[in-house]
C-alpha positions as CSV (number, residue, x, y, z in Angstrom):
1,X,9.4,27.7,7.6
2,X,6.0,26.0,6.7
3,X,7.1,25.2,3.5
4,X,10.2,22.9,5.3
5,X,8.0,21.7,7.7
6,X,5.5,20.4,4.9
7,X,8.2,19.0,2.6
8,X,9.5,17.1,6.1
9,X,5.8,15.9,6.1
10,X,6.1,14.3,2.7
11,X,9.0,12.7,3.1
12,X,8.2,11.0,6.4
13,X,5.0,10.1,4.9
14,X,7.1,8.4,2.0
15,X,9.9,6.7,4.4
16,X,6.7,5.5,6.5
17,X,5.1,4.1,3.1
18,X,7.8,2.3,1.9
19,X,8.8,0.4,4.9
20,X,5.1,-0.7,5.6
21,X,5.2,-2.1,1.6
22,X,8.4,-3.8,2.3
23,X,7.3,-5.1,5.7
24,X,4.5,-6.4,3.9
25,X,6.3,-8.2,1.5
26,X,8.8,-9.6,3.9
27,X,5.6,-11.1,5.8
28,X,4.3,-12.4,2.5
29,X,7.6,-14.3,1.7
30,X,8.1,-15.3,5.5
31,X,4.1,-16.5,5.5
32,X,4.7,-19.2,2.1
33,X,8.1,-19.9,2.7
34,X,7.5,-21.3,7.0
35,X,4.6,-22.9,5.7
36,X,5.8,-24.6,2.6
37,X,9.0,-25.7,4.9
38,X,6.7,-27.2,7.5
39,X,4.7,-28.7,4.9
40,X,7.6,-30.5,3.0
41,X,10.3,-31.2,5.8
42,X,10.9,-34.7,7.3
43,X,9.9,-32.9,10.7
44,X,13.3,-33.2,11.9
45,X,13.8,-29.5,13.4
46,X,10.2,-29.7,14.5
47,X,11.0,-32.8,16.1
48,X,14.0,-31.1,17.9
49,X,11.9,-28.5,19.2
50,X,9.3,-30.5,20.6
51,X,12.0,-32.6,22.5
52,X,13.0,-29.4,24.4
53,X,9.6,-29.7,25.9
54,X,9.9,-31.7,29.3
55,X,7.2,-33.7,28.6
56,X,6.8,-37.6,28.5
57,X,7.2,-39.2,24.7
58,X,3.7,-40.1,24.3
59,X,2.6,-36.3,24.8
60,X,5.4,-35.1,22.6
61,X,4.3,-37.4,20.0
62,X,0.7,-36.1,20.4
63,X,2.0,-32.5,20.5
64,X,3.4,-33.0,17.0
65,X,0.5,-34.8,15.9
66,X,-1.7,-31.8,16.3
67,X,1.2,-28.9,15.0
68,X,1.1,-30.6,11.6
69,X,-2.6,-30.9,11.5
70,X,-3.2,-27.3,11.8
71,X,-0.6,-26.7,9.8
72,X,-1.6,-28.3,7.1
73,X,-5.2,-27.5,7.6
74,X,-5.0,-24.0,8.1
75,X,-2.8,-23.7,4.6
76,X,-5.7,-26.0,2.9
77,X,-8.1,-23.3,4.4
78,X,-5.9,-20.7,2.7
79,X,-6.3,-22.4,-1.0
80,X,-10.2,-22.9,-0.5
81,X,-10.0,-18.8,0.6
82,X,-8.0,-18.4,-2.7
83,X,-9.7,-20.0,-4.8
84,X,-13.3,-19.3,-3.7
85,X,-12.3,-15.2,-4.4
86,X,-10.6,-15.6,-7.6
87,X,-13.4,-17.5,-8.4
88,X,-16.2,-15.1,-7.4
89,X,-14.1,-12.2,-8.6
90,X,-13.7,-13.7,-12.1
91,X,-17.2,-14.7,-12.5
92,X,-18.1,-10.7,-11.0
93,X,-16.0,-9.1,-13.4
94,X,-17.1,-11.2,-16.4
95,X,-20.7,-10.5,-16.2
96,X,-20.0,-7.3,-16.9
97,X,-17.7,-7.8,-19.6
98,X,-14.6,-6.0,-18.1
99,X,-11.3,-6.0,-19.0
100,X,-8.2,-7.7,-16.7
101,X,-10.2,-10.1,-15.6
102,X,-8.0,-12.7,-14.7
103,X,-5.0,-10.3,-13.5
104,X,-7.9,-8.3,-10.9
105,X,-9.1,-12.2,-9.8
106,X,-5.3,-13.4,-9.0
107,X,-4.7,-9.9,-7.0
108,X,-8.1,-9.7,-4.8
109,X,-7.7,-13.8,-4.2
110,X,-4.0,-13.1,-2.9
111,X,-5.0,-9.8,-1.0
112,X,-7.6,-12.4,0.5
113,X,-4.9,-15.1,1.6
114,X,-2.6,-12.1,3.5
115,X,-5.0,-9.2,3.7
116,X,-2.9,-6.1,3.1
117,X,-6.3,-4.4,2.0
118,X,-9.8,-5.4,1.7
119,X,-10.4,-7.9,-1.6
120,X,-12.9,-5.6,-2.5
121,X,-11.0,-2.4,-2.8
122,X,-9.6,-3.8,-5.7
123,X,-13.5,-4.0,-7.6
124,X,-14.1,-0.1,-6.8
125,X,-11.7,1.3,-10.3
126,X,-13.8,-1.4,-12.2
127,X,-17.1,-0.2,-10.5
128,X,-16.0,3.4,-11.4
129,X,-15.2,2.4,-15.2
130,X,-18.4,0.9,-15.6
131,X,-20.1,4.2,-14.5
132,X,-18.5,7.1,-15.8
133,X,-17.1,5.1,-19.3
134,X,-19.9,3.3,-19.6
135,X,-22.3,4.8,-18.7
136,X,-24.2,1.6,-16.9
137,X,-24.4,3.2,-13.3
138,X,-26.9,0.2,-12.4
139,X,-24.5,-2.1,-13.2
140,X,-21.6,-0.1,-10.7
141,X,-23.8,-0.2,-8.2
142,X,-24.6,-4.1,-8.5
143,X,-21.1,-5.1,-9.1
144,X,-20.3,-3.4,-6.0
145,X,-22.7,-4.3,-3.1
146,X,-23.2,-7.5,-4.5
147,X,-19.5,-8.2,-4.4
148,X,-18.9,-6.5,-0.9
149,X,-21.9,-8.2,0.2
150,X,-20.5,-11.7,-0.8
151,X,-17.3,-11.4,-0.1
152,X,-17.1,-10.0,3.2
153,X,-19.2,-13.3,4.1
154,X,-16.9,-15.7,2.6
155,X,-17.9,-19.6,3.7
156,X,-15.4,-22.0,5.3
């Protein structure tokens, strides 16, 4: 009876799992696709919703004023975000003359954009490889402090 009971453990866990991945990459696809639609459109359909609002013209102009300012400003605060990690990242890794280098900077600056998981979980395997392959345990230790340390506090 345990034995059933643990194998409906493991399979919940997995059903569980998988749904939360494809959730999150339903909410990935939903986040670039709304914004690159506001971004490009003519603001015809935004225009159509803003009409529903009883308010007078000027207002309603004002109102859509604003929607595509922080629209557009919070996706160029996204690219800074982006770019700023894959930067730091890259720059980390090379120091230390790591491999994937480029494939670990694109994955911690995308996890940084929509933030599945910490950035920096992504720096611990590399951490690891310099320490027990390596042998440079001084160098784990910087690469991964230093890292949390700056990019936990990331400017903009």
């Amino acid at each position: 009876m345990e034995g059933v009971n643990l194998f409906r453990a493991i399979i919940l866990k997995l059903i569980l799992s998988w749904t939360r991945a494809v959730g999150s990459i339903v909410d990935f696809i939903l986040f670039f696709c709304c914004t690159f639609q506001l971004l490009q459109s003519d603001l015809d359909n935004l225009q159509y919703v803003i009409a529903l609002i009883p308010f007078h013209k000027k207002v309603q102009t004002d109102l859509k004023k604003v929607i595509v300012q922080s629209v557009t400003g919070s996706f160029v605060c996204s690219i800074k975000v982006f770019i700023y990690h894959f930067l730091l990242t890259w720059i980390s890794l090379d120091i230390f003359n790591l491999q994937f280098t480029v494939i670990i900077s694109i994955a911690v600056a995308a996890l940084s954009v929509m933030p599945f998981i910490p950035p920096y979980v992504l720096i611990i395997p590399h951490a690891l490889f310099l320490w027990l392959s390596e042998g440079r345990w001084i160098g784990a230790i910087i690469l991964t402090f230093s890292y949390v340390i700056i990019s936990v506090r990331t400017p903009i």
